[in-house]
Phi, psi and omega in degrees: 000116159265164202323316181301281181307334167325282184295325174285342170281311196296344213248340207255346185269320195305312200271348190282159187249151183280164182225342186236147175229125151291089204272201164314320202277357254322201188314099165270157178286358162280335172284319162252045164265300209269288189327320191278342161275002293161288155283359152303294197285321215248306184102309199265138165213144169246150184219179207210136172259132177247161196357317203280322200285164184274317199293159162267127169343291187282340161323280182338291150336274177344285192313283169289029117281353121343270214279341203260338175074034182241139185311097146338125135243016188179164172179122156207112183078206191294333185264170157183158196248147163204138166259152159196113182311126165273161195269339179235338186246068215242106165259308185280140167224095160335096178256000000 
């Protein structure tokens, strides 16, 4: 992914409502069960780690974007975006 598509996911993320929470328990296989469904459906998803969890905004990330096999496209503070182009449901389109 380059800079360009980059800026173009993050600018497509500003509007987004967060949808995934990290808790305490952090990144579970139910959590990123829900995260690879999620990015099935949507490609963009923003998610929020809170307050409670051990983990750091970019752990996290990592860790699902590892397991969801989808691009970081942000982390700021507490929050983070992740892509992944769906395999049946081509919503975003890169150029």
């Amino acid at each position: 992914m380059n800079s360009k598509e980059r800026a173009t996911l993050r600018s497509m993320a500003n509007t987004l409502d967060t949808i995934l929470y990290i808790g305490k328990d952090g990144v579970t296989e139910a959590t990123v069960k829900e995260a690879y469904d999620a990015l099935e459906a949507r490609e963009l998803i923003k998610c929020a780690v809170q307050q409670t969890s051990e983990l750091s905004a970019k752990e996290a990330c990592a860790i699902l974007s590892e397991k969801t096999h989808a691009e970081p496209v942000q982390c700021i503070g507490r929050r983070f975006v992740l892509y992944r182009q769906s395999r049946e449901h081509k919503k975003i389109i890169l150029d």
